[in-house]
C-alpha positions in Angstrom: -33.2 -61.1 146.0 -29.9 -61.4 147.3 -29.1 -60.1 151.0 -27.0 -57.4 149.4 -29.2 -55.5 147.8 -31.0 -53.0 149.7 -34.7 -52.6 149.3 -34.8 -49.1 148.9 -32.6 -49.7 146.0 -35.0 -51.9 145.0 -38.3 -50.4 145.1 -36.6 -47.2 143.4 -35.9 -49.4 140.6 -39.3 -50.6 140.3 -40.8 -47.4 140.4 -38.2 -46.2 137.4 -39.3 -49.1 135.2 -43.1 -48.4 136.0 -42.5 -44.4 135.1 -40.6 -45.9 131.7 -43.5 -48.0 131.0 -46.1 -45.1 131.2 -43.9 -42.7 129.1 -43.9 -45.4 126.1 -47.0 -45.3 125.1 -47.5 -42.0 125.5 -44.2 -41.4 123.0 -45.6 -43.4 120.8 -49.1 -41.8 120.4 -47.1 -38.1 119.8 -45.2 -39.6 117.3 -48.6 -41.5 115.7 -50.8 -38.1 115.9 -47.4 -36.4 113.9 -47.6 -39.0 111.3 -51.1 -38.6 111.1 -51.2 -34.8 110.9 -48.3 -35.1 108.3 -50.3 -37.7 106.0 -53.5 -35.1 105.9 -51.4 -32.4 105.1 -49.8 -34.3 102.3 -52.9 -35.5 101.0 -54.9 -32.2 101.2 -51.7 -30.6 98.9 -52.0 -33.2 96.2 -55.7 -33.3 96.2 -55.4 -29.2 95.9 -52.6 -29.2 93.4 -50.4 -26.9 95.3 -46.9 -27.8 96.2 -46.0 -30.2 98.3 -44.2 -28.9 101.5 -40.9 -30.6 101.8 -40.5 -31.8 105.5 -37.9 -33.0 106.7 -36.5 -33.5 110.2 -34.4 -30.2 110.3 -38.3 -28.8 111.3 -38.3 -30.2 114.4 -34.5 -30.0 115.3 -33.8 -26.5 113.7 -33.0 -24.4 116.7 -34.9 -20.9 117.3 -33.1 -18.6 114.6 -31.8 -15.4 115.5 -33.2 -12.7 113.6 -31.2 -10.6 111.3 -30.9 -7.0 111.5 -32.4 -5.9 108.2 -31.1 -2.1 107.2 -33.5 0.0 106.2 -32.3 2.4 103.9 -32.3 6.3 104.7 -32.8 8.6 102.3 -30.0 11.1 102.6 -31.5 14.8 101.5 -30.0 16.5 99.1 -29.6 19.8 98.5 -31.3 21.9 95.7 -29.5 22.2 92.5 -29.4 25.8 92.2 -31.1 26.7 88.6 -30.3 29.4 86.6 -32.6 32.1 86.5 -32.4 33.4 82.5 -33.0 36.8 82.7 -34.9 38.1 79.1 -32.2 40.6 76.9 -34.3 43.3 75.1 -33.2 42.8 71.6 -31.0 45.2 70.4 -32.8 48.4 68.1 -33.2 46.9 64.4 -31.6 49.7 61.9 -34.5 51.4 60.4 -33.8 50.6 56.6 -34.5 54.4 54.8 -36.4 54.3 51.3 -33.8 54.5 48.9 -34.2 57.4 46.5 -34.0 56.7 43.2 -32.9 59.7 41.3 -34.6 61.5 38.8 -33.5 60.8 35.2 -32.3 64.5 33.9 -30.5 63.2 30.5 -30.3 60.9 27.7 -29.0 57.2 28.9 -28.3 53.8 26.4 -30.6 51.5 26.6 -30.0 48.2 25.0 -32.6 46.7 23.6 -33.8 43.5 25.1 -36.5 40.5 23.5 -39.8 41.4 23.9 -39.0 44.9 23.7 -40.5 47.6 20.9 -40.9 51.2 20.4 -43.9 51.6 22.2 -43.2 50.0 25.2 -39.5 51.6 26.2 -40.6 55.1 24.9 -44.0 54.6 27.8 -40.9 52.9 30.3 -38.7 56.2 29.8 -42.0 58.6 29.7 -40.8 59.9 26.3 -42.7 60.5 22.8 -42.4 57.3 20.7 -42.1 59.9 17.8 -39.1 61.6 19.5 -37.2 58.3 20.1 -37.2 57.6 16.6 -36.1 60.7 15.3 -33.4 60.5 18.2 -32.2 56.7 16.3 -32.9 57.3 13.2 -29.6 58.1 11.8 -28.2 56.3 14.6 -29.6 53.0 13.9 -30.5 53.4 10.1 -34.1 53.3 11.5 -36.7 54.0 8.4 -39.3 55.8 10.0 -42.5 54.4 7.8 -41.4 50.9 9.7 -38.7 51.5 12.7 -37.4 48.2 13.4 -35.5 47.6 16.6 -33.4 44.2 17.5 -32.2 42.6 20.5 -29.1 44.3 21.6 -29.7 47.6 19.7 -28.8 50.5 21.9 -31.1 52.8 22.0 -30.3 56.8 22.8 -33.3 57.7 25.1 -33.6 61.7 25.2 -33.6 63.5 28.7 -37.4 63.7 30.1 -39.5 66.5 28.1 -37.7 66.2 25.0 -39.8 67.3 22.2 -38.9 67.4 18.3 -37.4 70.4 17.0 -40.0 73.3 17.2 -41.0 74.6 13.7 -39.3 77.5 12.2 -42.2 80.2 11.0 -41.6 80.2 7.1 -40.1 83.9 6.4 -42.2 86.0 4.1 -41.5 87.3 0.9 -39.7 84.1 -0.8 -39.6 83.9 -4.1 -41.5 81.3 -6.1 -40.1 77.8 -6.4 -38.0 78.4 -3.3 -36.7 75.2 -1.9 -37.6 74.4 1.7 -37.2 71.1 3.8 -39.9 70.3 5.7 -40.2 67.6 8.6 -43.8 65.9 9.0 -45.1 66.0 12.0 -47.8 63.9 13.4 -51.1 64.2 11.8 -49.8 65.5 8.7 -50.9 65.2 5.5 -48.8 66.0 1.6 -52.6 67.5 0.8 -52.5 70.2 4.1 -48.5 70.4 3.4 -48.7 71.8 -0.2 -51.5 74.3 1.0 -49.4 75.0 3.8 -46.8 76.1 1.5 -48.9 77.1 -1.4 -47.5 74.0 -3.4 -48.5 71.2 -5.2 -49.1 67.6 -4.5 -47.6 66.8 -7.5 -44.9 68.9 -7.1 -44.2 67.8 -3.4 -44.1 63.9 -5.0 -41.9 65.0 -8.0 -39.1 66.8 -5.7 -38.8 63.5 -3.5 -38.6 60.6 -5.5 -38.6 58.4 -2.7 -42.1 59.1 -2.4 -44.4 56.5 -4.4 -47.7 57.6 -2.6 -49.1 60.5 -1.4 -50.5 58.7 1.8 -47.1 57.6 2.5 -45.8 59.7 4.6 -45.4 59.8 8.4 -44.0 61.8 11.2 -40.4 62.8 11.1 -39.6 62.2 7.5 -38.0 65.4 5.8 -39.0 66.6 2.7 -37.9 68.9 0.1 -40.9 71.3 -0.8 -41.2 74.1 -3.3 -43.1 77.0 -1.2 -45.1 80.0 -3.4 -46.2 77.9 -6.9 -49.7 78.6 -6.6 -51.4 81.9 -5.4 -53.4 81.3 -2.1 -56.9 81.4 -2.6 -59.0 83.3 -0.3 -61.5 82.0 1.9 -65.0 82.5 1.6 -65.7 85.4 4.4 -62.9 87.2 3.0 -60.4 86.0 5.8 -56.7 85.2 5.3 -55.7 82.6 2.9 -56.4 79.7 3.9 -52.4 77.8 5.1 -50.8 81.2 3.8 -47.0 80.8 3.7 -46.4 82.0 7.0 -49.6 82.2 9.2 -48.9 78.3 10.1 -45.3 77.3 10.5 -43.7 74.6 9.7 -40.5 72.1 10.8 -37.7 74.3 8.3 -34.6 72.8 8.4 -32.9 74.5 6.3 -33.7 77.3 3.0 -32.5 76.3 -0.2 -32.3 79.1 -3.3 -34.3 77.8 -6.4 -31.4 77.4 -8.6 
């Protein structure tokens, strides 16, 4: 110790290095119990699997962050879209269709004839007698009245509703014998009932119309040529009228014809 030095420096100094000495060890154990905490850690992650913490020294030196002002968004309101109210339109009136009148048929009409088609049939369409609309086309469309054949495309002349045939003439009385009448069949007829009728034969009846090859041939609305008064009617049996007289039955005349 040199004379210069002053012993209170001295014993300060002392004391300094004794305070240094005592704060070693106790450094050193901190340090030790980190290492040691750090090592358990380690191990108990890779025993467990999970992921390893990275440590580094930053953990210990990192100063005291300041926390960040996180914004928390607002909801801003907003205002009610306004929706449209539909207000319901009453339908506007539906037009009232009226039935459509179809008007009455009051004359004859053309009616072309179509496949399928037949006597029968358009005569029951038009409500008219199948015996009247033949005698309507039978000159018209060369129709033979023992067979009327119609074809596709034919026009037909349909009569006006109600039409009938031509309403027989009453034979006039007092003709002489062998007068020559023409005669339309009507339906139901017969050349038997038509020769009493007109107090003629059946033979005579075939002989004036050639065209005649059988006395059942005949049908309604064929004309024929008849001589009335050959035979005297015969009187029936309670004394009555002849039976057919010329006269008391009339028949379809079309026209008289003089015996010549």
């Amino acid at each position: 110790m040199s004379d210069k030095e002053n012993p209170q420096d001295v014993i300060n100094a002392y004391r300094k290095r004794q305070e240094r000495a005592q704060r070693t060890p106790v450094l050193l154990f901190v340090v030790f119990a980190v290492l040691v905490v750090a090592g358990g850690a380690l191990l108990i992650f890779w025993l467990t699997g999970a992921d390893t913490p990275q440590i580094s020294m930053d953990m210990f030196n990192r100063a005291t962050e300041t926390p960040t002002a996180t914004l928390t968004p607002t909801s801003t309101p907003v205002p009610p879209t306004a929706t449209p109210t539909l207000t319901p339109t009453a339908p506007p009136p539906t037009d009232t269709l009226e039935p459509t009148l179809t008007p009455t048929r009051s004359g004859a009409v053309i009616y072309t004839v179509n496949e399928d088609d037949n006597l029968y049939s358009i005569a029951a369409t038009f409500d008219v007698d199948v015996l009247v609309l033949i005698e309507f086309n039978r000159e018209r469309l060369s129709l033979d009245p023992a067979n009327p054949i119609i074809r596709v495309g034919d026009e037909l002349l349909i009569p006006a509703p109600g039409t009938e045939l031509p309403t027989p003439t009453p034979l006039p009385e007092g003709l002489p014998k062998g007068f020559k009448v023409e005669y339309v069949v009507q339906p139901g007829d017969s050349l038997a009932a038509i020769a009493i009728q007109f107090n003629s034969t059946v033979e005579d009846i075939l002989a004036q119309n050639k065209d005649l090859e059988d006395a059942n041939s005949i049908f309604a609305g064929q004309l024929l040529v008849i001589r009335v008064n050959l035979v005297t009617p015969v009187p029936t049996a309670t004394g009555g009228p002849a039976e057919d007289a010329p006269g008391s039955t009339p028949g379809a005349i079309v026209t008289l014809t003089p015996t010549p």
